[in-house]
Backbone bond lengths (Angstrom), bond angles and torsions (degrees), N, CA, C in turn:
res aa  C-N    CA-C-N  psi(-1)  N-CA   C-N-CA  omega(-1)  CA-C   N-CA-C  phi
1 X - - - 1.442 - - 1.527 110.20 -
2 X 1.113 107.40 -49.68 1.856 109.43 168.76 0.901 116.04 -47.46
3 X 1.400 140.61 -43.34 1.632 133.55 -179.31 1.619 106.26 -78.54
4 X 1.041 123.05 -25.30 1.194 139.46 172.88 1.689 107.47 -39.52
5 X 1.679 105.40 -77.60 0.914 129.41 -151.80 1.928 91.59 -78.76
6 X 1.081 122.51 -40.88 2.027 127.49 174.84 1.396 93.24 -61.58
7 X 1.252 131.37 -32.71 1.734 118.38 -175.79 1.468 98.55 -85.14
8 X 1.311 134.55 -34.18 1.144 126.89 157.94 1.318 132.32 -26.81
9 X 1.468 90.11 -57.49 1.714 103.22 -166.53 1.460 114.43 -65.08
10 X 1.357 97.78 -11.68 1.617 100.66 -150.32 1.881 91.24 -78.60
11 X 1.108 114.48 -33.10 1.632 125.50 179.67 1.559 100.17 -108.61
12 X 1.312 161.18 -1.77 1.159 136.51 154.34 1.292 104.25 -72.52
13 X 1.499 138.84 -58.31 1.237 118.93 -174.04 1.726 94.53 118.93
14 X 1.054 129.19 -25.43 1.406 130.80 163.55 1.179 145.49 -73.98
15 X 1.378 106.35 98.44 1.517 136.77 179.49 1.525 127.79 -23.75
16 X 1.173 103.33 -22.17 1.703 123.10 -179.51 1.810 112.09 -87.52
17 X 1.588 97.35 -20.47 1.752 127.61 179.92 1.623 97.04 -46.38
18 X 1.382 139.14 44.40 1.777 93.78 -168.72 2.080 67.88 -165.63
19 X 1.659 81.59 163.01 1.337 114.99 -160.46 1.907 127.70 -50.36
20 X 1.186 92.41 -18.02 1.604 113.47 -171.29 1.496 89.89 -114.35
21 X 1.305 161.74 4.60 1.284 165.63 -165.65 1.975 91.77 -116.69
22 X 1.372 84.03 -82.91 1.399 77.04 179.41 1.766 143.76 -78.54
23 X 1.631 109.56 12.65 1.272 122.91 155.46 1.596 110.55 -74.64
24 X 1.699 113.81 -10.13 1.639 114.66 -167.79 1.640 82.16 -100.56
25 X 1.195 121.10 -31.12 1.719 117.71 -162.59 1.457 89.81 -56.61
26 X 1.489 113.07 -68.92 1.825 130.19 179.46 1.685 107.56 -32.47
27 X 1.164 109.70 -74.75 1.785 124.19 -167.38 1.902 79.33 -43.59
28 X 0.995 133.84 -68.42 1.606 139.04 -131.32 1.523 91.42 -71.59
29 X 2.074 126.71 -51.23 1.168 128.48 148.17 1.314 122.39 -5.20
30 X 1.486 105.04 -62.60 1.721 110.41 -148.51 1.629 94.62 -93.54
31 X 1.279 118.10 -20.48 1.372 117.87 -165.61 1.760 118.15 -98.21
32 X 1.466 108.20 -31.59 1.104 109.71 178.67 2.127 110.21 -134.14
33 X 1.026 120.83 -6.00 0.857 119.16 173.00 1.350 124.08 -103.28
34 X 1.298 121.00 -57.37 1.686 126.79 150.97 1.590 133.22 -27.15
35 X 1.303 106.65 -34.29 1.568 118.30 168.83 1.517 118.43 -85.61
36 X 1.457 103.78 -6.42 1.809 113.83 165.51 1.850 107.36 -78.38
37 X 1.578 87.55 -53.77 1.638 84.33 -153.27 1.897 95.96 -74.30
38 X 1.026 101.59 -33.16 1.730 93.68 158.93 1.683 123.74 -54.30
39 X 1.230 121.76 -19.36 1.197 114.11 177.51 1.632 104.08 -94.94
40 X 1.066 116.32 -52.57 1.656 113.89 167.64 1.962 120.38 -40.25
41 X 1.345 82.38 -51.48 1.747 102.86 -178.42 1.722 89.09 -59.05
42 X 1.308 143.82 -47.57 1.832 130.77 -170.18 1.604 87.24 -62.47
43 X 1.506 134.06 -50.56 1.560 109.75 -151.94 1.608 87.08 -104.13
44 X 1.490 118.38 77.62 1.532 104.84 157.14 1.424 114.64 46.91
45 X 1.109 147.27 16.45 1.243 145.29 -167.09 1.509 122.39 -97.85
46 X 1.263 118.06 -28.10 1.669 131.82 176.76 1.282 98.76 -94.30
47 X 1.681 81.25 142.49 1.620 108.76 174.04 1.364 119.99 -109.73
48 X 1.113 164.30 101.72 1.300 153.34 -130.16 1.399 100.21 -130.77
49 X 1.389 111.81 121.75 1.586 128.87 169.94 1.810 123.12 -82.13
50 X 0.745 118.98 93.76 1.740 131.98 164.09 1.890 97.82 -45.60
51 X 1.144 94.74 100.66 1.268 105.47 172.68 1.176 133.86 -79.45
52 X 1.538 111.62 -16.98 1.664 117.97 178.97 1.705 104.04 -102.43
53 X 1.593 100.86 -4.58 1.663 105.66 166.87 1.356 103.82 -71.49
54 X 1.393 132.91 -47.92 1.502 154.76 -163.98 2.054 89.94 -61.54
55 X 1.196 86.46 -70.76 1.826 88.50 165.78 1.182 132.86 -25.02
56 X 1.416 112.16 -80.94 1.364 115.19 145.79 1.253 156.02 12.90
57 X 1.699 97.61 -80.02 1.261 114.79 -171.76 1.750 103.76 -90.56
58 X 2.275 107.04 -18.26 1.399 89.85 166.77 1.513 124.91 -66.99
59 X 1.503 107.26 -46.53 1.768 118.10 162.38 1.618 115.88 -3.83
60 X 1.871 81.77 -77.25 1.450 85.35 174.67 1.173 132.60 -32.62
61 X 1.757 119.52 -86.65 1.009 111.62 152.53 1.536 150.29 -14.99
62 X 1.416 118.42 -24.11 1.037 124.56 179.65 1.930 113.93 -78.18
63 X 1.735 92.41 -43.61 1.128 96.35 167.55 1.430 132.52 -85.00
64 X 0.839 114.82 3.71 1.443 115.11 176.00 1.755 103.48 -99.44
65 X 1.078 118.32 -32.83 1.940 121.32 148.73 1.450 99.15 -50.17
66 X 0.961 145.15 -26.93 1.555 128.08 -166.03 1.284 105.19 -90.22
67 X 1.492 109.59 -39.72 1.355 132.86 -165.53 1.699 100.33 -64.70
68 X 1.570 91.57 -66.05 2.021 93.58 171.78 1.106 118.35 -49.86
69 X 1.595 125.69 -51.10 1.315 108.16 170.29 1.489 134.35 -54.73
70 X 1.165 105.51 -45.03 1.743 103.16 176.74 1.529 124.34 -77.35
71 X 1.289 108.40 -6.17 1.683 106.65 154.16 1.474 116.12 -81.86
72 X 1.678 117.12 -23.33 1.544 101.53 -177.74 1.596 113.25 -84.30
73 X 1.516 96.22 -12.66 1.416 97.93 175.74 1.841 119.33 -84.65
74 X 1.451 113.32 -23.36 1.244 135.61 171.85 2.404 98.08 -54.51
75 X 1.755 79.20 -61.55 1.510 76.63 177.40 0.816 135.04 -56.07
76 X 1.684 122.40 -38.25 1.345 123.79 -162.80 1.727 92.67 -96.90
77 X 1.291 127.48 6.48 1.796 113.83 162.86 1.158 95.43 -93.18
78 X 1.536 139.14 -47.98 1.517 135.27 178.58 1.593 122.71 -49.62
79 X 1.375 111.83 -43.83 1.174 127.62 -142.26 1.353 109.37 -59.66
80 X 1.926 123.66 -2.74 0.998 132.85 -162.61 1.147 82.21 -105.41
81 X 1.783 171.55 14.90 1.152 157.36 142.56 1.255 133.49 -106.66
């Protein structure tokens, strides 16, 4: 994820992008945010999102827009025969 996020930076343009920024993003994670969703997560309380499901189902969608479009365009070049 760290190299991830430095190859990022290099094309977002954001100043916060760089190695000592985001070791504070992590520490701040583990220190004040992680001990929430662990306390929610003991009483049933978290909901957890599948992110490559989210993926997915945009894909899908994407292609099936491609799909509609290039039949209305199929039609409307045919539609004269």
């Amino acid at each position: 994820m760290t190299k991830r996020i430095l190859e990022r930076s290099k094309i977002s343009g954001r100043t916060d992008d760089n190695l000592e920024s985001l070791m504070k993003r992590f520490k701040t994670f583990e220190v004040d945010t992680k001990p929430i969703i662990q306390y929610y997560a003991s009483q049933n309380k978290v909901f957890t999102v599948d992110y490559c499901y989210i993926m997915l189902i945009r894909f899908r969608s994407m292609l099936i827009n491609l799909s509609v479009r290039s039949l209305r365009r199929w039609i409307k070049k045919y539609k004269q025969f």
